[in-house]
C-alpha angles and dihedrals in degrees: 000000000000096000083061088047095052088054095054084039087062114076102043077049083055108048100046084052095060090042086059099047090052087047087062105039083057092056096040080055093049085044086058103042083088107043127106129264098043111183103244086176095057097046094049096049090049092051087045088050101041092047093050089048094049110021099085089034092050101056091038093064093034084062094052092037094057097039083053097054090034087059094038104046089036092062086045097057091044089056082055108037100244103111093143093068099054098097089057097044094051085032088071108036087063101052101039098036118012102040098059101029085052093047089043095054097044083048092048098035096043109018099028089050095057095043087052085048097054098036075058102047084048088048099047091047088056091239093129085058095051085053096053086043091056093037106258126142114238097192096048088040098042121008098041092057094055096041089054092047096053093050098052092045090045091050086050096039091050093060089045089063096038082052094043093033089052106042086045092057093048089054095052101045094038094051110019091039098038094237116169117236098228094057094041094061094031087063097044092046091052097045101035127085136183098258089062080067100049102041081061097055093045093051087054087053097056094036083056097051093039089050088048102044098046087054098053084046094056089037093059090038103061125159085228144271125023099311092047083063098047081053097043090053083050094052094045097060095039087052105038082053092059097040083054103045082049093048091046091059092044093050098045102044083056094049088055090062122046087032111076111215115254114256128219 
């Protein structure tokens, strides 16, 4: 009987261990964000990398995803009479929801794979042990480098898409709906503030680290041998898409709160 206690006993014992373990792989990285040296080649390169591997993808989705909540919000508004509001209602969700959510997915899905994939390779090869044995720090050596880079590239990539998601909408209600231009950015003048802005970036800011940081975890954490890596990049993106989607509901439902909406 307790044998078959222990083994139900297991999984919950698993998983919060591995909770843990990702809990304090996030604050070593945030210890050695400060610390010298801090590896200004590596970073570069990892921005370089994850921008070249986003940018294009990024915009391409942002275009399609617009044109979708213009038109649909656009139909909406015209069933209730409220068609000069729709360029601040798709305004917004764009900014506040889809443009970090979308650069946080493309930095997790494309550039977050590949760094999982080489933290695993590294792992695998045994070279993460040879720098602990010679007294480097992997994390300030490895990891710091690619989370940073992943938050810079998520917080410039998020204004791409505000930019691309916003002036996509505008197109396709202005021109498919036939919208006029004046009514779509009066109604977004009067019902956007400056905190809609910022609660985006910083979004993108927290989307970035989580997505870095979940795919060093997986990365240093392989099975083992070459088909435990390709597992461990699946479950990195499976997992950094549901630590996002939680995190969206938790932020905005903050945001919500402690930011009045703006009155006509």
């Amino acid at each position: 009987m307790n044998a078959r206690a222990s083994s139900v006993a297991i999984p919950g014992a698993a998983a919060l261990a591995q909770v843990g373990r990702l809990s304090t792989l996030a604050w070593e990285v945030l210890l050695a964000i400060p610390r010298r040296p801090f590896q200004w080649r590596e970073w570069i390169q990892q921005c370089w990398f994850f921008a070249s591997v986003t940018i294009l993808p990024t915009a391409l989705v942002a275009i399609p995803f617009g044109a979708v909540i213009a038109l649909q919000l656009g139909s909406l508004t015209q069933q209730i009479g409220a068609q000069s509001f729709t360029g601040a209602a798709s305004a917004l969700a764009i900014v506040q929801q889809a443009s970090p959510l979308i650069t946080a997915l493309l930095v997790a899905g494309a550039g977050g794979s590949a760094v999982c994939a080489d933290i695993g390779a590294r792992k695998i090869r045994e070279e993460i042990d040879a720098m602990e044995v010679l007294g480097v720090n992997p994390i300030q050596r490895l990891i710091v480098p690619r989370v940073l880079a992943a938050i810079v590239v998520s917080v410039l990539l998020n204004g791409l898409v505000s930019v691309v998601g916003v002036l996509g909408g505008y197109f396709f209600n202005v021109v498919l709906q036939g919208g006029t231009p004046g009514a779509y950015l009066a109604s977004f003048n009067a019902l956007a503030q400056l905190p809609d802005l910022w609660i985006s970036e910083i979004k993108a800011v927290i989307y970035g680290f989580v997505a870095g940081v979940v795919a060093a975890f997986r990365g240093l954490n392989p099975a083992g041998g070459p088909k435990g890596v390709g597992d461990a990049v699946n479950q990195a993106v499976v997992i950094t898409f549901l630590l996002l989607f939680l995190i969206n509901v938790v932020l905005t439902a903050i945001y919500l709160k402690i930011v009045p909406p703006k009155a006509l």
